[in-house]
N, C-alpha and C positions, 0 to 999 in steps of 0.2 A: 717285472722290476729289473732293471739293470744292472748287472752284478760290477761289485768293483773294480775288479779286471777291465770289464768295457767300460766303463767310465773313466780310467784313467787311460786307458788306451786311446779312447779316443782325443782326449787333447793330447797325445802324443803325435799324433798321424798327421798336422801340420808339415808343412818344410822344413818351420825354422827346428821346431824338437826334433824332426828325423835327423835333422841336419848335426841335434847336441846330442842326441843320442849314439850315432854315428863317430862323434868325435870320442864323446867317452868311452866308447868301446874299441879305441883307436884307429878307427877309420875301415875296422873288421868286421864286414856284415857278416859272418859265418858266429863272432862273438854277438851282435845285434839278434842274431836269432835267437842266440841262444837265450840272451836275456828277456827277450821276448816271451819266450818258452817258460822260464823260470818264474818269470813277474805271473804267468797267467794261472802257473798251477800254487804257488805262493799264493793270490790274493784271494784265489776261489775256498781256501781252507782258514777263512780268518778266525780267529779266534780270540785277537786280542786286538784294543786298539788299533786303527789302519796306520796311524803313524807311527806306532813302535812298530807296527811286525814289515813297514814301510822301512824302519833305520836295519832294525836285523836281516830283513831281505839283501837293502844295500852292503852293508858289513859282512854278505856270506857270499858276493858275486867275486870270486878270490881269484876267476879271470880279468877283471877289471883293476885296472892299476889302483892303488890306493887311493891317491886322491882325485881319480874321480868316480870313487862311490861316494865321495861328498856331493858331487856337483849331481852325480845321478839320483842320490837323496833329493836334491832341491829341486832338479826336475821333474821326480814324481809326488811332489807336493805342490809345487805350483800346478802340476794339474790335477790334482784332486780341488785345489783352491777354486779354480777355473769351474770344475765342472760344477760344485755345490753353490756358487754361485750363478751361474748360468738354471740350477736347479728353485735357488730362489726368485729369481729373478721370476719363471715361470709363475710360480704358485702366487709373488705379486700381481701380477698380471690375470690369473685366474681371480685371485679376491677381489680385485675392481672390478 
C-alpha cells in the first residue's frame, strides 16, 4: 500500500508543482528540502484526518512566509485530489 507521503508526493514531482513549491518556498531549495523532509515525517505519523493534520502541517512550516502556507495548503490537496482520483478511476476500470 502506498503510504500518504508517497501519494502526495508523487503529484508533487511534476514541473508545474516543483515549479509552486519552489515559489512558495521562495525560490530556496535548501527551504524545499526541508519541507520535503517535514511533509514526509508529518504524513507517515497520521493520526487524524489527512486534511486537518494537512492545514496544521502547513500552519507549523514558520519558515515559509505566511501566506504561502495558504497556497502550500492548496497544493497539498489538490494533490491528494489528484491522486484519489487517479486511485478511483483504477478500481472503475478494474470493475468493468
Amino acid at each position: 500500500m502506498t503510504s500518504p507521503f508517497e501519494f502526495v508526493l508523487k503529484n508533487l514531482v511534476n514541473l508545474h508543482n516543483e515549479t509552486a513549491m519552489l515559489e512558495i518556498c521562495s525560490w530556496d531549495e535548501d527551504k524545499l528540502a526541508i519541507l520535503y523532509k517535514n511533509l514526509e515525517s508529518s504524513l507517515l505519523e497520521v493520526n487524524t484526518p489527512i486534511t486537518e493534520n494537512l492545514k496544521t502541517f502547513c500552519s507549523q512550516q514558520f519558515y515559509i512566509e505566511r501566506e504561502n502556507r495558504e497556497s502550500l495548503y492548496e497544493l497539498l490537496e489538490q494533490a491528494m485530489i489528484n491522486e484519489l482520483k487517479e486511485i478511483s478511476n483504477k478500481q472503475m476500470e478494474y470493475e468493468n
